[in-house]
N, C-alpha and C positions, 0 to 999 in steps of 0.2 A: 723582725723579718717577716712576720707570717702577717701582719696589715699590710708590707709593701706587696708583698704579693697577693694578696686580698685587690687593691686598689689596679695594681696591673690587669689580675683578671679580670675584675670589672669595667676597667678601662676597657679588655680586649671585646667583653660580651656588649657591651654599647656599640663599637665600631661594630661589631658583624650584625648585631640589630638594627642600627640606623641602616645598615648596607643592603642587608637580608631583606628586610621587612618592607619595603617598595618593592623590592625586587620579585619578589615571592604575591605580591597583592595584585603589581601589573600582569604575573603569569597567571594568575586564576582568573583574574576580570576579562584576559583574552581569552582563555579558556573558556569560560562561561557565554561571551559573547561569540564566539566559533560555535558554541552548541546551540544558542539560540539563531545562529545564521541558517543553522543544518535544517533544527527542526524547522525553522519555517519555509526552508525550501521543500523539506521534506511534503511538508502541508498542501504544498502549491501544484507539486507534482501528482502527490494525490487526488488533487483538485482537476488537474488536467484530464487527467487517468478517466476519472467517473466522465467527465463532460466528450472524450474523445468517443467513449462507447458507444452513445447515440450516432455521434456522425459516421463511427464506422456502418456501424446498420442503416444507417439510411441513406449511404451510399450505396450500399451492398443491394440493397431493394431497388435503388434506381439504375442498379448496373442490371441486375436479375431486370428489368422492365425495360431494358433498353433495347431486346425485341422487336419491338413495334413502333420504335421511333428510329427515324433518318440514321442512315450509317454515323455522320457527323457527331447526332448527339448520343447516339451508343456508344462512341468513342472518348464523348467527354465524359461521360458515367463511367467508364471503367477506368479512365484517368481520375477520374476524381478518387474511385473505391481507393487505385495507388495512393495516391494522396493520402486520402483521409487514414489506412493503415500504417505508411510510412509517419505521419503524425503521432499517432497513437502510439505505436511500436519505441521512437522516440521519445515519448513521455514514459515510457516502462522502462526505457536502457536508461535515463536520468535518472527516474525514481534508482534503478540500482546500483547507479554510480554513489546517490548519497548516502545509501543504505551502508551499515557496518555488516560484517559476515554474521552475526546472530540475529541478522535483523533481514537476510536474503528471502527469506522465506517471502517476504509479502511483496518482493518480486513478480515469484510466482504466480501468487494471487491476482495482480495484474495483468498479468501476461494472460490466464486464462477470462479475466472479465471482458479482454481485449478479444482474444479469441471466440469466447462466446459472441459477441457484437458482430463478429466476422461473416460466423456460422449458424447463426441459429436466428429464429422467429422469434425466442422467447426467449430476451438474454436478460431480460429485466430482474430475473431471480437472483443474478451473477450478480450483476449490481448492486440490487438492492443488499445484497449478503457482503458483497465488495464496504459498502460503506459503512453498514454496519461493525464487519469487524475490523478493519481498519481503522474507524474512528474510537476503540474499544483498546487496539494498539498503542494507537495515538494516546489516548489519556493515562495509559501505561498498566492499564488492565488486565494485557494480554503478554505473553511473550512472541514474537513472531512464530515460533515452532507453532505455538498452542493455535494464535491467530489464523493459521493455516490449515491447520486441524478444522478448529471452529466452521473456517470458512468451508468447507471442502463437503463436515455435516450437514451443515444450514440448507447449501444448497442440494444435497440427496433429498433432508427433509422436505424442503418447500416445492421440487417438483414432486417426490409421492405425495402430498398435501394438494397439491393440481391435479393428481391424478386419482386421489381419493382413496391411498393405501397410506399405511400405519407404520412408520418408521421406527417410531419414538422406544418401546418395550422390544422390539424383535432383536435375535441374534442372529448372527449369518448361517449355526446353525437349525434355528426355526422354521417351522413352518409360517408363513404372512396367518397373521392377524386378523379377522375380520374389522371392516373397516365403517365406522360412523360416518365418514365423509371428510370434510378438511375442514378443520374449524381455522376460523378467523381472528 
């Protein structure tokens, strides 16, 4: 009795293997290929993100300069600024549609590289701190919390480095640092 029942169970664990075992291979392989669809949209959007910044600034300068040119082309400079931010702005709401909610954080970080391009002369700091930690996220370096953190230091750092004060050792409550200058 205890081999017939041996050969049954056997029997049993063969049919739910032959059954299981595709079935369970084709959910990871879609698995695997959904996360490699994400991250490379993720990639792309990133991708867009860094390239929309310049054009928001440099619509934004030819709208600020459209002063002194014809009502008409005043008109198409400040259409375009719409433009080039409604672009932008779109590439940061996709960026957070792909994004998972532990990974929101570098939303943000967009939103503001976006906004510096918006608002400022010197947004290149954004940026440049934009890709660096984002590409840091990207290779799985970072956590988006931290990512955002990072990002948020970098850039205090690198304008007091513009402005020749000494970030790096000071606490919030010190006195500033006498300062070397901004090393390179």
């Amino acid at each position: 009795m205890d081999s017939s029942w041996a050969v049954v169970i056997g029997a049993g664990i063969a049919l739910l293997g032959s059954v299981f075992a595709p079935w369970l291979k084709d959910s990871l392989e879609r698995r695997h290929l959904q996360r490699e669809g994400n991250r490379s949209a993720v990639s792309r959007s990133l991708l867009r993100i860094t390239a929309a910044a310049p054009d928001v600034a440099l619509a934004r300068l030819q709208a600020a300069n459209s002063n002194t040119t014809p009502k008409t082309e005043a008109v198409k400079s400040i259409v375009n600024l719409a433009l080039k931010q409604s672009e932008a702005s779109q590439a940061v709401f996709e960026l957070g549609l792909l994004l998972s909610a532990r990974d929101a954080p570098l939303e943000t970080m967009a939103r503001s590289v976006i906004n510096a391009a918006a608002g400022k002369d010197d947004f290149s700091v954004e940026v440049i701190c934009f890709t660096q930690t984002a590409a840091r996220w990207y290779r799985m370096e970072l956590s988006a919390k931290d990512a955002l953190s990072s990002f948020k230091s970098d850039v205090i750092r690198y304008r007091a480095q513009n402005l020749g004060v000494s970030v790096a050792t000071q606490s919030p409550h010190e006195e500033p640092a006498e300062s070397e200058g901004p090393t390179a």
